[in-house]
C-alpha atoms as one frame of an Amber mdcrd trajectory, in Angstrom:
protein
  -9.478   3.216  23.027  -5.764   3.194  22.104  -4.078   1.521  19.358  -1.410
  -0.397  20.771  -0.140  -2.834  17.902  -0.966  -1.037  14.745   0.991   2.180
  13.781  -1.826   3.995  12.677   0.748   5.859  10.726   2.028   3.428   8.472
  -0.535   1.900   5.742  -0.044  -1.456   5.001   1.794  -2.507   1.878  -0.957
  -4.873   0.806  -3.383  -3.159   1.873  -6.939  -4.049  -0.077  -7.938  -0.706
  -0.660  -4.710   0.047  -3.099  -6.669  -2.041  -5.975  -9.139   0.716  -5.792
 -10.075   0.724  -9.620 -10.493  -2.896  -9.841 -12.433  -2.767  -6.517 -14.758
  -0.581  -8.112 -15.110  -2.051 -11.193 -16.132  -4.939 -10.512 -18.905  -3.973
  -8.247 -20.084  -2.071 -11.392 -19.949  -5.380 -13.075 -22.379  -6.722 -10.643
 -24.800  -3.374 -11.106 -24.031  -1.021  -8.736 -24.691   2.633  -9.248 -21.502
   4.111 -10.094 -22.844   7.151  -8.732 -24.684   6.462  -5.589 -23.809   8.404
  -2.566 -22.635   5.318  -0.534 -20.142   4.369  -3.310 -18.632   7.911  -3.417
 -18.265   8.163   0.652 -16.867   4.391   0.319 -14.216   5.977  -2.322 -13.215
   8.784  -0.011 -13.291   6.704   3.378 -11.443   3.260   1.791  -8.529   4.641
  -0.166  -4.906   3.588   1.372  -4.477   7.041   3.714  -8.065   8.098   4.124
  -8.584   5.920   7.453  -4.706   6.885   8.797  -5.905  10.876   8.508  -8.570
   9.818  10.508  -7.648   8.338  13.242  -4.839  10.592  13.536  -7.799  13.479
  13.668  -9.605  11.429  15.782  -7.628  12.420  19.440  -7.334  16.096  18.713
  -7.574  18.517  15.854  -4.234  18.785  13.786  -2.296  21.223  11.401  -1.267
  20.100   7.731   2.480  19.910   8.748   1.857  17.924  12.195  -0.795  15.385
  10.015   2.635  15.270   7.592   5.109  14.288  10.737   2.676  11.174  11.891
   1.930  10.262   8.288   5.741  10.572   7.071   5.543   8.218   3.991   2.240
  10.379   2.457   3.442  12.759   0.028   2.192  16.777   0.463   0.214  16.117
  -3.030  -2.030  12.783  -1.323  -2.250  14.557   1.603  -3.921  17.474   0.190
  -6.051  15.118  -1.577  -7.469  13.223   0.571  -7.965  15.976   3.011 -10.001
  17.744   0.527 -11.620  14.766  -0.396 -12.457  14.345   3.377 -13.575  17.755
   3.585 -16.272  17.530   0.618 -17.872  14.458   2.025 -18.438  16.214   5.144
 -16.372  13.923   7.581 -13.377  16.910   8.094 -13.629  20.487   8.709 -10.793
  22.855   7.611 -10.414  26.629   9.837  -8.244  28.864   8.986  -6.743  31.620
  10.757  -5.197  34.925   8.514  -2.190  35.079   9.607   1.125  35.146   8.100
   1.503  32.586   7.215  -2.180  31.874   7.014  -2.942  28.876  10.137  -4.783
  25.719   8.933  -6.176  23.101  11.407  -7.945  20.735  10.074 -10.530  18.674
  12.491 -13.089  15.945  12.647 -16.840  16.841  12.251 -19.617  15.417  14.182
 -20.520  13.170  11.164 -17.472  11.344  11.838 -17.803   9.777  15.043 -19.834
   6.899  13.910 -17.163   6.361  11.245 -14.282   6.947  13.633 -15.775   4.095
  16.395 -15.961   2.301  13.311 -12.306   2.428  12.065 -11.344   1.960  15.946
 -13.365  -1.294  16.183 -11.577  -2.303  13.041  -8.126  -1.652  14.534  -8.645
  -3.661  17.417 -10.239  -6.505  15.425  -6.715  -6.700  13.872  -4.220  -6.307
  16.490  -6.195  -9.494  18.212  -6.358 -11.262  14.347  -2.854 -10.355  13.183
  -0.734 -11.174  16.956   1.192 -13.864  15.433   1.327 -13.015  11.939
């Protein structure tokens, strides 16, 4: 399914995920388990760049300096992070290749589709919500 009114490459300035901390805190305020394993894969999956990496993984497997040319306004530093980050909760794989320089792709693991039709669904729902805004 394409994405043809959001630049999947741009986050949004007020985007809801930026207040991460105060996200989080207050659902500890309301009891959650700091800990749990939902709440961890929610803190990897909802940060500001998480979702672009994604979808940008999403139509093919990509090296770190291509994910850097569709994702120009995410710093080397983030990007390394939240690949990583990505990477640990299982939802990207990293392969590299010893060469010299030493080749890293970077691709989407099975346990990602679900999460991927997911983010897709939510892209639609706002090109259709935000038309006119």
């Amino acid at each position: 399914m394409p994405i043809s009114k959001i630049d999947i490459n741009e986050a949004p300035a007020n985007a809801a995920w930026q207040d991460d901390e105060g996200f989080w805190a207050k659902l500890e305020e309301a009891g959650a388990d700091p800990e749990c394993d939902i709440r961890r894969l929610l803190r990897v999956v909802l940060n500001r760049w998480a979702p672009l990496i994604l979808l940008n993984l999403a139509q093919e497997p990509r090296r770190f300096g291509e994910l850097r040319r569709r994702i120009p306004t995410l710093s080397q530093k983030v990007m390394t992070q939240n690949l990583r980050a990505l990477e640990e909760a299982g939802l990207v794989s990293r392969s590299v290749v010893n060469t010299s320089p030493p080749k890293v792709t970077y691709a989407l693991t099975r346990e990602a589709a679900p999460l991927i039709e997911q983010l897709m669904q939510i892209a639609a729902w706002a090109n259709v919500h935000t038309a006119g805004g």
